[in-house]
C-alpha positions in Angstrom: 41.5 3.6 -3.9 41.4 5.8 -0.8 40.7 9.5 -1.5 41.1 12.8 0.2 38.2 15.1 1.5 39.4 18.5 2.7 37.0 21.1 2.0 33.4 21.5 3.8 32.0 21.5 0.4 33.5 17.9 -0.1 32.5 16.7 2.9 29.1 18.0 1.9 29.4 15.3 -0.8 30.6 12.7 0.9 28.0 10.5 -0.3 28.7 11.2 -4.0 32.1 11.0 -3.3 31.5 7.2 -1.3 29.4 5.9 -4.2 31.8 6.4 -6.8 32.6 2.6 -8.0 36.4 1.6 -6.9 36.5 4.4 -4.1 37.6 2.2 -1.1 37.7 4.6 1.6 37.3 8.4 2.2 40.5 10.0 4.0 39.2 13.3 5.8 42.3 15.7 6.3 41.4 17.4 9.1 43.9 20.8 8.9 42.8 21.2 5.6 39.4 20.6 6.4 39.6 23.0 9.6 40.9 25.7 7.1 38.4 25.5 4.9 36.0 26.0 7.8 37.9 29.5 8.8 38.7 27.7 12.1 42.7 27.5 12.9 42.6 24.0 15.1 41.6 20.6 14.2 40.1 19.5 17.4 38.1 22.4 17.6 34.2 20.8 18.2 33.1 22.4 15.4 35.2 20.1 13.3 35.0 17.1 15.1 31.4 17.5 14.8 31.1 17.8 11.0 33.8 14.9 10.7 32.2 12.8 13.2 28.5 13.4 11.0 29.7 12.9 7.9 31.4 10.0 8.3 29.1 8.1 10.8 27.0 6.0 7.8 30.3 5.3 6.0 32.3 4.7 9.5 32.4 0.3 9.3 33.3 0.0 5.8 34.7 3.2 4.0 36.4 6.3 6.3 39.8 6.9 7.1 41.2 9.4 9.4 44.7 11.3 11.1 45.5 11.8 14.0 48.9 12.5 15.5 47.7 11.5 19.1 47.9 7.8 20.2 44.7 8.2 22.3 43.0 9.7 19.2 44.2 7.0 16.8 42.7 4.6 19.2 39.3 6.4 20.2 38.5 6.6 15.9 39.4 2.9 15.7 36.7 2.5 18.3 34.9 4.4 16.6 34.6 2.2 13.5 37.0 4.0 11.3 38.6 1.4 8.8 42.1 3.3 8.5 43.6 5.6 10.8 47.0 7.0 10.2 48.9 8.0 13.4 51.9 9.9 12.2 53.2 11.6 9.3 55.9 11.8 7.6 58.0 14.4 8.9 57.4 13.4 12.2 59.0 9.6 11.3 62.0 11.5 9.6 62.8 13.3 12.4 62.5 10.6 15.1 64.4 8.2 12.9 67.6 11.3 12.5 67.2 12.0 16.8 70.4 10.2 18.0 69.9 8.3 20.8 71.2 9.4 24.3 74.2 6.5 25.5 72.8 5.2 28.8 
């Protein structure tokens, strides 16, 4: 089971949240998580930071992360991260309904 973390409080807990038996991986969602903070970007450092600290002892075996940015998605794979989703939904619908220009 993968969960979510999205609050600072959660990622307070991470630990807790890790340990709990059949939790596979912990999924930080970064704009909620940046919200929480009171800080409107998701790459600001002071997110990054508390991402990049909480999930460092869990890194190898249990976190998950989002990034719509190739180079991002790559750099947290390097990083250890387990899972690392690289689009979302909305973006896939709408490249899949852009028609394609003739050539």
């Amino acid at each position: 089971m993968l969960v979510q973390v999205e609050t600072g409080e959660a990622l307070g807990q991470l630990a807790q949240i890790a340990a709990v038996p059949g939790v596979d991986g912990v999924f930080i969602g970064p704009a909620d998580l940046s919200a929480s903070m009171g800080i409107s970007a998701t790459r600001a450092c002071e997110v990054q930071a508390a991402i990049k600290a909480a999930v460092a002892p869990y890194a190898r075996r249990k976190a998950a992360a989002f990034s719509p940015q190739r180079f991002r998605c790559q750099a947290l794979s390097r990083l250890g991260y387990q899972f690392v989703a690289c689009n979302v939904d909305v973006r896939i619908f709408v490249q899949g309904s852009t028609p394609c220009e003739p050539r």
